[in-house]
N, C-alpha and C positions, 0 to 999 in steps of 0.2 A: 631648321635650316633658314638662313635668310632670308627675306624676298630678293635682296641683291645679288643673290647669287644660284638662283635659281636652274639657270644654266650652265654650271658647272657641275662634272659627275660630282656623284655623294661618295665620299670616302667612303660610308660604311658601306655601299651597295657596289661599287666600282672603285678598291684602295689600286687598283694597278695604274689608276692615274696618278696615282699619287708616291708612290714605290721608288724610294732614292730620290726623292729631287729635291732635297736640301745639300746632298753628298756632289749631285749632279750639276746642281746650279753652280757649287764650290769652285766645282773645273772649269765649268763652262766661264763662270767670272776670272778665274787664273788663266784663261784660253786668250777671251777676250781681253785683259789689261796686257797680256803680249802682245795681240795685235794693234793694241791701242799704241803703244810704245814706238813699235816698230811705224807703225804710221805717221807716227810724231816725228822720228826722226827722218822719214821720207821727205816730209813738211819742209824741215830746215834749211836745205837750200834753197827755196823762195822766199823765205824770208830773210836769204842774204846774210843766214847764219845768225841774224841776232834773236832770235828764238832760242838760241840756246842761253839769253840773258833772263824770259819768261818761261823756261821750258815747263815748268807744272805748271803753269795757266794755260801753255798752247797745249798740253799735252790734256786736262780737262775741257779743252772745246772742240780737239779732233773724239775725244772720246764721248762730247756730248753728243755731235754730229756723228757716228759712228753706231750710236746707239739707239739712235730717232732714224736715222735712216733705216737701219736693217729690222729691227720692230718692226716700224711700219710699212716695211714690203712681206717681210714672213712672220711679223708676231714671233719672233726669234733673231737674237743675235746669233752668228757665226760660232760662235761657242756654245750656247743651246742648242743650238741644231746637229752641233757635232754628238751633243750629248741628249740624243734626240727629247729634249723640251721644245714646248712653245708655250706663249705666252697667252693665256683666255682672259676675255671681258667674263663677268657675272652673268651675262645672259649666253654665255657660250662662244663669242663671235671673238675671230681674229680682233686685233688689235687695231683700230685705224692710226691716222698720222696725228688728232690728239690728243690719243691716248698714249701714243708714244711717248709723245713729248711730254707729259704731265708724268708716266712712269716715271721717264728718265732726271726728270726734273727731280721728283721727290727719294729718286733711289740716290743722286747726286747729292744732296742738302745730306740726307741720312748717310751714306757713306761718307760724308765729312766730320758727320760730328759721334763721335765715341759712344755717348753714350744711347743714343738713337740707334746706330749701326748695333751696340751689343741688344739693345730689346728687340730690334730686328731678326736680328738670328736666334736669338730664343724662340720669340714667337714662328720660327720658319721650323725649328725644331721641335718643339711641343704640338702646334696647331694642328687638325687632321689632313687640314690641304697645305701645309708648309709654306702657308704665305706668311713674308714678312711684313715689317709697317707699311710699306709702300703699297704694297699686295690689296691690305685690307684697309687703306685710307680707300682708295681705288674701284676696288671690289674685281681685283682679277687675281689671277694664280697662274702657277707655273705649271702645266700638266706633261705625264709623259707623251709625247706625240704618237697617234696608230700608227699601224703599219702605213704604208705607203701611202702618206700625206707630206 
């Protein structure tokens, strides 16, 4: 094991943190680009409607802010948590605000470019803690949430 990661359960000793959260994270991200959308166009009438002339830049920076916010208050967006994940540092601890922003930075760059995004999901799929590149430049992972946290 790591030393970076020392605070995160060991798949082989504790796999139920691990149990679906590649399948889990899938929805929780199709949850989340819903509400990202729908927020986007919430936006538009303050911008007096010409947002619909940049709507995928505004719609990338309600979803950057979207995503650094709610991380860094629950180490989960509203779609992990519906699918009960959160988000762990390598020494175990919630996620602060910049670590959030450093995720969401590098989960953004990689979700943009093809071929980063497919090694990502590979490595989320093979790996025993289902982190993707972002995960393991980082040293955090998605775990299933206990009960009543």
């Amino acid at each position: 094991m790591s030393d970076q990661l020392w605070g995160l359960p060991d798949p082989d000793l504790h796999g139920e943190f691990y149990a679906d959260v590649p399948a889990k994270r899938l929805v929780a991200f199709v949850i989340d680009t819903i509400v990202i959308l729908v927020l986007s166009v919430l936006v538009l009438p303050f911008t007096a409607f010409t947002g619909l002339f940049f709507f995928p830049f505004l719609a990338m920076v309600v979803g950057f802010t979207y995503r650094v916010v709610t991380i860094a208050a629950k180490s989960a967006t509203p779609g992990m948590r519906l699918m009960a994940l959160e988000l762990r540092g390598g020494t175990g601890q919630r996620l602060d605000t910049t670590q959030a922003v450093m995720h969401t930075l590098l989960f953004s760059i990689f979700i943009s470019t093809l071929v980063l995004q497919a090694v990502s999901i590979i490595l989320m799929l093979t790996r025993a803690r289902g982190q993707g590149l972002h995960d393991m430049i980082l040293g955090t992972a998605a775990i299933n949430r206990a009960a009543g946290s």
